[in-house]
ZADO-587446 format. One record per atom (N, C-alpha, C): atom name; chain; x, y, z; residue number from 1; residue in one letter. Coordinates in steps of 0.02 Angstrom, whole numbers. Layout:
<nodes>
CA:A:X:Y:Z:NUM:a
...
</nodes>
This chain:
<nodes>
N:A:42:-60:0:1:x
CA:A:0:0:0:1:x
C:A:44:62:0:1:x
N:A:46:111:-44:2:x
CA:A:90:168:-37:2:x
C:A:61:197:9:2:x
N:A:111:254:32:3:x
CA:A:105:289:99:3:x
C:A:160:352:105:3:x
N:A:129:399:115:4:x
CA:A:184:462:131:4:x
C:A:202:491:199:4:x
N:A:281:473:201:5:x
CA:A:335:483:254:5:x
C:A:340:554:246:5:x
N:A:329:596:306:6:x
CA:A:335:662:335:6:x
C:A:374:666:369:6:x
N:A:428:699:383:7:x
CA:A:500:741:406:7:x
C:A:500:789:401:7:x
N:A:541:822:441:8:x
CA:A:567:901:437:8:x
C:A:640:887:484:8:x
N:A:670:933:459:9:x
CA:A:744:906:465:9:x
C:A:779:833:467:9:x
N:A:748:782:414:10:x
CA:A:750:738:462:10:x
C:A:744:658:490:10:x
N:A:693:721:525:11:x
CA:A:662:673:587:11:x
C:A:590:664:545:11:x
N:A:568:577:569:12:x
CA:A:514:555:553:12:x
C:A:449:609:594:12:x
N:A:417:636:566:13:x
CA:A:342:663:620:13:x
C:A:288:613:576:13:x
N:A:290:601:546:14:x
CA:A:220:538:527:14:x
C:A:216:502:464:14:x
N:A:180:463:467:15:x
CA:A:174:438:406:15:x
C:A:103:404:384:15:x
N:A:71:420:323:16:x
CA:A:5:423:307:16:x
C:A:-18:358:261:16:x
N:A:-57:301:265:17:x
CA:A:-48:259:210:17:x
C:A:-112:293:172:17:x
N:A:-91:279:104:18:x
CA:A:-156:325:57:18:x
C:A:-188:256:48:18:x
N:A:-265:259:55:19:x
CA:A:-316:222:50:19:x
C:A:-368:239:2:19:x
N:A:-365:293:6:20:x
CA:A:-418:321:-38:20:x
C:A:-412:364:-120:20:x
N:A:-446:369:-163:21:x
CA:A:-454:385:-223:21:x
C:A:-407:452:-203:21:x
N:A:-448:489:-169:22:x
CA:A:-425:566:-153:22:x
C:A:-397:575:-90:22:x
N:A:-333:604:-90:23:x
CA:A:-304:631:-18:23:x
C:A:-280:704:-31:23:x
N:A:-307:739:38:24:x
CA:A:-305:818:43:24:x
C:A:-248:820:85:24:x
N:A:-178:877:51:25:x
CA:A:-141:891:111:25:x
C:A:-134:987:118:25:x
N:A:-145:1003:191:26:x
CA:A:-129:1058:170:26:x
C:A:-135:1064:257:26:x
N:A:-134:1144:281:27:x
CA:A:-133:1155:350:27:x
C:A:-197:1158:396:27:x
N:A:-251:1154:347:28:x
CA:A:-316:1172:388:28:x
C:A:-326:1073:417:28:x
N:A:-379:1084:467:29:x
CA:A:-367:1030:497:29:x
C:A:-416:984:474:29:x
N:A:-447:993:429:30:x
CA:A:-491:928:375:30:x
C:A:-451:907:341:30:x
N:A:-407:926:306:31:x
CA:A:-349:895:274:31:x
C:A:-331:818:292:31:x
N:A:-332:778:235:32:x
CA:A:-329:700:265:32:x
C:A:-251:698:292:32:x
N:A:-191:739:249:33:x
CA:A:-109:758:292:33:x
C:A:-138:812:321:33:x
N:A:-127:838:384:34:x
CA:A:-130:908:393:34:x
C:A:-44:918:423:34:x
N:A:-23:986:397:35:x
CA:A:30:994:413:35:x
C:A:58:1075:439:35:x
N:A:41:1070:504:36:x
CA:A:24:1148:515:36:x
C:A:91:1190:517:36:x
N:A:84:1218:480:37:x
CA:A:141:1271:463:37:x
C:A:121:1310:423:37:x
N:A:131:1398:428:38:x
CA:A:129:1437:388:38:x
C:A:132:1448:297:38:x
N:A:194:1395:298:39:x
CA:A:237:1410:231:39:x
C:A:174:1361:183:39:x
N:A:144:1311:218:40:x
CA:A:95:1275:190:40:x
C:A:22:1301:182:40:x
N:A:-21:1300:120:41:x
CA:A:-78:1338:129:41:x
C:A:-136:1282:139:41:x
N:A:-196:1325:141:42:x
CA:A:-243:1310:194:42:x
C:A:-253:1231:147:42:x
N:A:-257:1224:83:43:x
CA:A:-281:1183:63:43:x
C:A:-230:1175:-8:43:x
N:A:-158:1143:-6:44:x
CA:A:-103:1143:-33:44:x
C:A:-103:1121:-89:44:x
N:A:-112:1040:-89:45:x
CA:A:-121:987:-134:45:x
C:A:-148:920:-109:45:x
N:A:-158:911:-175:46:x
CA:A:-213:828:-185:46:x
C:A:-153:763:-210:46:x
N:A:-190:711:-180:47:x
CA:A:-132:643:-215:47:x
C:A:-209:616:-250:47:x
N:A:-201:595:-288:48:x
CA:A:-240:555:-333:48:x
C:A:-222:483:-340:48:x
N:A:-244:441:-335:49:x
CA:A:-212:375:-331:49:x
C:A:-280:371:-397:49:x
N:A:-250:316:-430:50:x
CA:A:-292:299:-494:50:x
C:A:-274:213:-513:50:x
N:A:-265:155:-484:51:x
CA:A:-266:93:-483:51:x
C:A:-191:99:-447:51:x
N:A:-118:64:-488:52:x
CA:A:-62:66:-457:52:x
C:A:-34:139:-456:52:x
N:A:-77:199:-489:53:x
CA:A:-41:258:-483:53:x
C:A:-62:314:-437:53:x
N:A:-14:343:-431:54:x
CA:A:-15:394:-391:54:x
C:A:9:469:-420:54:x
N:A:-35:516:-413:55:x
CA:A:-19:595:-453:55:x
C:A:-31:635:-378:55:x
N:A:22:682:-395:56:x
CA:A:21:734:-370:56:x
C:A:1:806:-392:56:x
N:A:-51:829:-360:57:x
CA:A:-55:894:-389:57:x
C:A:-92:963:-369:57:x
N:A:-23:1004:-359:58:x
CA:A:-19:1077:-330:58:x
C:A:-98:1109:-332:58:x
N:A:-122:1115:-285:59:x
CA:A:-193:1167:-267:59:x
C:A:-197:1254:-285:59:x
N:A:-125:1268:-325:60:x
CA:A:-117:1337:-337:60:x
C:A:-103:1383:-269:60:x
N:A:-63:1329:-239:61:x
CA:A:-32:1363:-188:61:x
C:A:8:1398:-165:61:x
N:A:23:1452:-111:62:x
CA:A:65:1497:-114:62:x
C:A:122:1505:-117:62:x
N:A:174:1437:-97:63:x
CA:A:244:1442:-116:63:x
C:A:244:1397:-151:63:x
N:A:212:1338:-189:64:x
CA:A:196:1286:-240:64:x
C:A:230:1193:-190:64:x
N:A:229:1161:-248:65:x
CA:A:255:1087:-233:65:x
C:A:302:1075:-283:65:x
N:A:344:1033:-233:66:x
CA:A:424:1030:-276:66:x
C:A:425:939:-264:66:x
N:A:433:918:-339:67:x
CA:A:452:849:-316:67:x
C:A:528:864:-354:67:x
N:A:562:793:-287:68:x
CA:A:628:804:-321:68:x
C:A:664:856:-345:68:x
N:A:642:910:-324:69:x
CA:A:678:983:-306:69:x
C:A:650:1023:-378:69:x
N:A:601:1004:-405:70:x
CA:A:574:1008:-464:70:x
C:A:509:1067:-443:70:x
N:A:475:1128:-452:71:x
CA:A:417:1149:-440:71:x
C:A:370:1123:-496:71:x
N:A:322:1099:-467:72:x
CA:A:258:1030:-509:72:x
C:A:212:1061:-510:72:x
N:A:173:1060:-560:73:x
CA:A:81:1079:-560:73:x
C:A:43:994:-539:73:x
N:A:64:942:-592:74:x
CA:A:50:884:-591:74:x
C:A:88:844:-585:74:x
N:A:99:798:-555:75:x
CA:A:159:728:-585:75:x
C:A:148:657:-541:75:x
N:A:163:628:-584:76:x
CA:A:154:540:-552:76:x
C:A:211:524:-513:76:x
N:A:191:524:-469:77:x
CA:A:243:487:-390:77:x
C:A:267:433:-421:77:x
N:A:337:409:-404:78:x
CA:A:361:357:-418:78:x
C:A:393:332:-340:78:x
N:A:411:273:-343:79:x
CA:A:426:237:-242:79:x
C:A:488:311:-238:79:x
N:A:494:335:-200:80:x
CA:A:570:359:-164:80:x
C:A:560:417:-172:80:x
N:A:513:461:-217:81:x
CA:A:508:536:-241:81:x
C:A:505:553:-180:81:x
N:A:537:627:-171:82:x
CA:A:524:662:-129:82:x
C:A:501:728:-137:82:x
N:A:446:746:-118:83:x
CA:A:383:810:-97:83:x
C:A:414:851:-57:83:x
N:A:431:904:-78:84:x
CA:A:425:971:-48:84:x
C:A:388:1010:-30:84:x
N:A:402:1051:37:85:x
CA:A:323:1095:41:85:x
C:A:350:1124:111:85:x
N:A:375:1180:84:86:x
CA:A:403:1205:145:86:x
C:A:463:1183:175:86:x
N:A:484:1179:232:87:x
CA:A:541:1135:264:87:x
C:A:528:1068:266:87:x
N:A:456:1056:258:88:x
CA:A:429:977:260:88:x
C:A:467:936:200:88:x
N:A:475:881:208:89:x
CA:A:496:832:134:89:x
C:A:454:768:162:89:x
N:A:426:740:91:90:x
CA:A:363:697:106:90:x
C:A:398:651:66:90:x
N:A:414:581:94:91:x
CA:A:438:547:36:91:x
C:A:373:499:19:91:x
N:A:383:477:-29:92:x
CA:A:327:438:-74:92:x
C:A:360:361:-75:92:x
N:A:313:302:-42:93:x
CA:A:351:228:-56:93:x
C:A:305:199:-63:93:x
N:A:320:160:-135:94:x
CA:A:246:104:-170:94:x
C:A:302:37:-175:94:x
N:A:328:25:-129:95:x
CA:A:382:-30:-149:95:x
C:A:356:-114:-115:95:x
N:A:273:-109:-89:96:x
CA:A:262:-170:-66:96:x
C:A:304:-206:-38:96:x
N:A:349:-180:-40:97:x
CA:A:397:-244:35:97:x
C:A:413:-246:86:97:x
N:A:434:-269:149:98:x
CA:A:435:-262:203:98:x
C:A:395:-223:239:98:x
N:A:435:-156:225:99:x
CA:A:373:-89:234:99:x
C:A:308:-105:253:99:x
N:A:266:-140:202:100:x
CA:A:212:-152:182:100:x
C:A:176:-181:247:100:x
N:A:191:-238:258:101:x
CA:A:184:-300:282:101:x
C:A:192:-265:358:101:x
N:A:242:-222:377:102:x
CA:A:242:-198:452:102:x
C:A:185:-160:460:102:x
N:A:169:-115:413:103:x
CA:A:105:-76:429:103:x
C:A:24:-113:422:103:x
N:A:40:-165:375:104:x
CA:A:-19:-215:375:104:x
C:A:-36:-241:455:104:x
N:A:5:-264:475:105:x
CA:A:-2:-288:552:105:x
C:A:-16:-241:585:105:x
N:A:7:-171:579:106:x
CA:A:0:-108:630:106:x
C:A:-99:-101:630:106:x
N:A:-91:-92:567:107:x
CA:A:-181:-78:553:107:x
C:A:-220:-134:587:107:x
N:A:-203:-198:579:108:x
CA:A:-224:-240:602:108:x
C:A:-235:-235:688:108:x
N:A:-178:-237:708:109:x
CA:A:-159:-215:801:109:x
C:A:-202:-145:807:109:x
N:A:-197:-97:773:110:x
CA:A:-246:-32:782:110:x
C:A:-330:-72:802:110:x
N:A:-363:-109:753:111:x
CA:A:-406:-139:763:111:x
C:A:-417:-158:825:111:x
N:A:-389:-221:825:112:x
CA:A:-389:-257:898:112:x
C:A:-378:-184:965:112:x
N:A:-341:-154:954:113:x
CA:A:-330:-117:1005:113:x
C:A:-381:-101:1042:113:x
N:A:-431:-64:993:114:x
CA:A:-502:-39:1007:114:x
C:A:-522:-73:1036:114:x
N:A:-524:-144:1036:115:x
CA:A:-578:-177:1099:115:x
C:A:-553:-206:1145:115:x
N:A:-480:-187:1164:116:x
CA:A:-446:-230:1228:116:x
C:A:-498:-214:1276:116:x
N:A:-477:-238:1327:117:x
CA:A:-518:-227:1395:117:x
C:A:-472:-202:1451:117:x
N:A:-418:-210:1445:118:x
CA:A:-357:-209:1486:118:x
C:A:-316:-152:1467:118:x
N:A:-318:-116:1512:119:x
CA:A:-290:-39:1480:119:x
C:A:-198:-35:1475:119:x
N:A:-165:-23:1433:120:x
CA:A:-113:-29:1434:120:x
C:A:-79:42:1475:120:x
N:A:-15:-2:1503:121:x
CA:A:23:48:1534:121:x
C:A:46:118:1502:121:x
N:A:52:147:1504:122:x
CA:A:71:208:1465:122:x
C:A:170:220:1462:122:x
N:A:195:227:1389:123:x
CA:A:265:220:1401:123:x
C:A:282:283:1350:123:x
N:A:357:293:1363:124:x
CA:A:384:356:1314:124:x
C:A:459:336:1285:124:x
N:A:474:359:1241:125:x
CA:A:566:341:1231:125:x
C:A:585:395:1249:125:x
N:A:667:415:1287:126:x
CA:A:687:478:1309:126:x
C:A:746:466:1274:126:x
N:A:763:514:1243:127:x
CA:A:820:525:1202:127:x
C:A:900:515:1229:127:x
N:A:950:473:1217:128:x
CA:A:998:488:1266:128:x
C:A:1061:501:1250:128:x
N:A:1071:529:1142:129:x
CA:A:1112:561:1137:129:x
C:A:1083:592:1070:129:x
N:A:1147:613:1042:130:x
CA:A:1130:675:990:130:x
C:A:1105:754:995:130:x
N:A:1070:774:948:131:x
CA:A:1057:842:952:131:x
C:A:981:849:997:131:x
N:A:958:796:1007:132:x
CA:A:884:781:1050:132:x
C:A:891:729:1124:132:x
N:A:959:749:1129:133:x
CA:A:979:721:1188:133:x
C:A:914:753:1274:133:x
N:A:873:704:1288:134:x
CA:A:849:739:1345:134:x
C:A:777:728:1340:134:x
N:A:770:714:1261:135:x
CA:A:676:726:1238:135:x
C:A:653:672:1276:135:x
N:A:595:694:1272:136:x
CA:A:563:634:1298:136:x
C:A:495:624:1238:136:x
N:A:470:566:1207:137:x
CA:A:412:587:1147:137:x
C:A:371:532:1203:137:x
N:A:324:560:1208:138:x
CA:A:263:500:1216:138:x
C:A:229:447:1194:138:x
N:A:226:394:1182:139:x
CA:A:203:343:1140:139:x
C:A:122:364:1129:139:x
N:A:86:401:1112:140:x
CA:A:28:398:1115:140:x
C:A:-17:385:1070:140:x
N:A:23:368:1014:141:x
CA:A:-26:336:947:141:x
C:A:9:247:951:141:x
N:A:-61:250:893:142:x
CA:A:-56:148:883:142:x
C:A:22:131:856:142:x
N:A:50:185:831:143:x
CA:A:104:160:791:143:x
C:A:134:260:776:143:x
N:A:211:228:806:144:x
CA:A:247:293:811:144:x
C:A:292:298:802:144:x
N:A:320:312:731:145:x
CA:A:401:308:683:145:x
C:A:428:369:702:145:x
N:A:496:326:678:146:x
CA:A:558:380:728:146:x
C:A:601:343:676:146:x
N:A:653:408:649:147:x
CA:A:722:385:626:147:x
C:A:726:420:550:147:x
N:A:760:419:516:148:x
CA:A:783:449:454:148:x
C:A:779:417:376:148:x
N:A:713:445:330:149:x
CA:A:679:407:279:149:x
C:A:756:383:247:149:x
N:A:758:348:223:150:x
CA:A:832:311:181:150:x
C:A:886:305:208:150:x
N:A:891:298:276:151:x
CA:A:941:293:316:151:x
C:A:910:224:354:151:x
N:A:863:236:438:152:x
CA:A:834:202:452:152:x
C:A:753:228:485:152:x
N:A:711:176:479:153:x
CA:A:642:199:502:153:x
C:A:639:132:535:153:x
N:A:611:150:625:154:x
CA:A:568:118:644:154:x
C:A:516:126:684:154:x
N:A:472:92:673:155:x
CA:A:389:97:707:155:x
C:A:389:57:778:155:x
N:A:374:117:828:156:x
CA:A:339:67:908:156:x
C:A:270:52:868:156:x
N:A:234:5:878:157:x
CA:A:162:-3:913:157:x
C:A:152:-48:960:157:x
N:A:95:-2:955:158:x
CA:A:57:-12:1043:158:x
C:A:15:-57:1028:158:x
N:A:3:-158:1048:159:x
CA:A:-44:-207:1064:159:x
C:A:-60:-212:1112:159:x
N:A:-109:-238:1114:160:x
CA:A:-152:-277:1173:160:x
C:A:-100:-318:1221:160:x
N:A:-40:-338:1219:161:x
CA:A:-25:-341:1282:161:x
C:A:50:-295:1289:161:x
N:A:56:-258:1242:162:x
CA:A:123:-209:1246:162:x
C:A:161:-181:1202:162:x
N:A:203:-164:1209:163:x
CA:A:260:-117:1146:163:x
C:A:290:-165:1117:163:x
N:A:280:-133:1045:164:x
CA:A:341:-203:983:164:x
C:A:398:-144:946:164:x
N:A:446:-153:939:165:x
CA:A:477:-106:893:165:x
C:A:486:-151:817:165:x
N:A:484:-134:761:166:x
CA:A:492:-155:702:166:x
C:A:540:-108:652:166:x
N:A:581:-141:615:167:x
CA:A:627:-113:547:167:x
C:A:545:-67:508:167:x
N:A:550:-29:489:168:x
CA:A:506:-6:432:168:x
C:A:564:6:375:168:x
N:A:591:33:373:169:x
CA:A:645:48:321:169:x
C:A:711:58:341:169:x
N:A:763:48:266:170:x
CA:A:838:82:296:170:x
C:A:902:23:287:170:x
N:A:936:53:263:171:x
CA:A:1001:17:247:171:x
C:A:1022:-8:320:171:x
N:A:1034:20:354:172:x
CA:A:1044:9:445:172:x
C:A:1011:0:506:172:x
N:A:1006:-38:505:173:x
CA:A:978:-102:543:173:x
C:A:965:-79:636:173:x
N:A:901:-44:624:174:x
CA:A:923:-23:716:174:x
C:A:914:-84:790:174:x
N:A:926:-63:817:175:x
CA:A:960:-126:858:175:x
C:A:919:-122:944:175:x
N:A:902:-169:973:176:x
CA:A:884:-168:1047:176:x
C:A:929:-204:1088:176:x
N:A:958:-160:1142:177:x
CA:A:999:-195:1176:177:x
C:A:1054:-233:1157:177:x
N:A:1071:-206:1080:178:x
CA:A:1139:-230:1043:178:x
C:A:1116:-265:1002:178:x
N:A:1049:-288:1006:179:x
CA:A:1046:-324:936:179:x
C:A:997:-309:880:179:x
N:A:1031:-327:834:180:x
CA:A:985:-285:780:180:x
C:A:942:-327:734:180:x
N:A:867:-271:742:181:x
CA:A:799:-296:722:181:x
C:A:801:-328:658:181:x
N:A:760:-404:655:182:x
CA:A:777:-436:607:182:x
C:A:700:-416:558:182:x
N:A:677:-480:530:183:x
CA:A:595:-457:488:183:x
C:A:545:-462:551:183:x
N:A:572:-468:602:184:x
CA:A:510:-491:654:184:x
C:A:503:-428:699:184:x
N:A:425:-412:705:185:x
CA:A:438:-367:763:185:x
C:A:461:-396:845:185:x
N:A:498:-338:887:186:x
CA:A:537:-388:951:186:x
C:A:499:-339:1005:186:x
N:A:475:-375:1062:187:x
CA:A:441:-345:1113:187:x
C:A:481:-304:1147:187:x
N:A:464:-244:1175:188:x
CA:A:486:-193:1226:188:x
C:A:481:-217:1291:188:x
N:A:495:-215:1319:189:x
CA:A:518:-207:1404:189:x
C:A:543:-120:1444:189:x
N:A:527:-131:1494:190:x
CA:A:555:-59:1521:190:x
C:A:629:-46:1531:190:x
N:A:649:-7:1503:191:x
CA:A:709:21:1526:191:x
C:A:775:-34:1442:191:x
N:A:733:-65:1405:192:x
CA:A:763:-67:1357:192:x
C:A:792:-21:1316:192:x
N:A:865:-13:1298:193:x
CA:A:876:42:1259:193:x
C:A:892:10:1187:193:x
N:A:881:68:1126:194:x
CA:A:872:52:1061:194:x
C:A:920:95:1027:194:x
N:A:957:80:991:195:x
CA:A:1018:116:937:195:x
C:A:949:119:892:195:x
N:A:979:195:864:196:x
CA:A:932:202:805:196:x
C:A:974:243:742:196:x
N:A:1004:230:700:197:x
CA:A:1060:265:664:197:x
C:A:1093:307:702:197:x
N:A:1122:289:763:198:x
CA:A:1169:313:777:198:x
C:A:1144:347:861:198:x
N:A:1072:356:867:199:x
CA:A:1069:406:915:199:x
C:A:1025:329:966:199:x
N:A:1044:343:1015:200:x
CA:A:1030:299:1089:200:x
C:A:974:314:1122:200:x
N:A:909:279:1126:201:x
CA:A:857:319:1156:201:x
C:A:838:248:1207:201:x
N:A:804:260:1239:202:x
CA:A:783:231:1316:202:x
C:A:729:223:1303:202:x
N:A:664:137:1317:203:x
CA:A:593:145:1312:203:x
C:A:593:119:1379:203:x
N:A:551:193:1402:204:x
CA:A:531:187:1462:204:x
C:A:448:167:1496:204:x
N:A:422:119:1544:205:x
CA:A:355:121:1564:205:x
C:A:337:169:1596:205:x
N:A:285:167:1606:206:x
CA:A:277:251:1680:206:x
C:A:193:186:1702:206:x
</nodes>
């Protein structure tokens, strides 16, 4: 299922799987991406998916859309393109593999989630080097990517009986407690720490 990876400097802030014929991205908050920032207008651009394809195309917006450093009225996404729009870069991946298959299960676990009965503990990762040395992010969605599109990406989610970390993408292989994530997602524990290209973060319970 393609899906667009959102960053700014970066860092993963989300990632969207397109499901539908039509997807709205822009800053107002109906927007199926919403991406609040100035430099983005209220109602930016549309993805069009049309069987295996995918088009992009600019809403006549105020600083425009750049694929591949390109300014676009229209154009067909190909896996790896990358969307401009502001400081944001949106990468575009239709590559059905791995990828795929981790977020298939996520949606799936989203499901189930809804009807646990058993409320899960609440946990966060705290940052423990680099330039975000100190953060602390909250786990508070079903599924919450962290790490650098073409470098490495990986996804916590949250099941019915706890935290899984999984590879989503990336030449480099991030690692728990020294070892590094294979095709399987590997359960969390408290106070497990995770290499993630390079930067050391802590998953903590509360």
């Amino acid at each position: 299922m393609p899906k667009m990876i959102v960053s700014i400097d970066g860092v993963v802030i989300k990632e969207v799987q397109l499901t539908k014929d039509r997807t709205t991205l822009g800053r107002r908050p109906y927007n199926d991406i919403v991406i609040d920032n100035l430099a983005v207008s209220g109602e930016h651009a549309v993805l069009q998916m049309s069987g295996a394809e995918v088009f992009l195309e600019d809403l006549s917006s105020t600083n425009g859309s750049y694929v591949n450093g390109k300014a676009i009225k229209k154009q067909q996404l190909h896996n790896g393109d990358t969307i401009e729009i502001g400081k944001y870069k949106i990468r575009f991946a239709h590559d059905g593999g791995a990828a795929d298959s981790v977020e298939k299960a996520a949606v799936i676990q989203a499901g189930q989630l809804q009807s646990a009965a058993v409320p899960l503990r609440q946990a966060l990762i705290k940052v423990l080097s680099g330039p975000a040395t100190g953060r602390e992010v909250p786990l508070v969605k079903v599924v919450t990517t962290m790490g650098k599109p073409g470098l490495a990406v990986a996804a916590i989610t949250r099941r019915p009986h706890g935290y899984v970390v999984a590879l989503v993408e990336g030449a480099v292989k991030p690692s728990v407690n020294g070892r590094p994530l294979g095709a399987e997602a590997v359960d969390l524990h408290d106070g497990d720490l995770i290499d993630l290209a390079g930067t050391q973060m802590r998953f903590v319970l509360q």
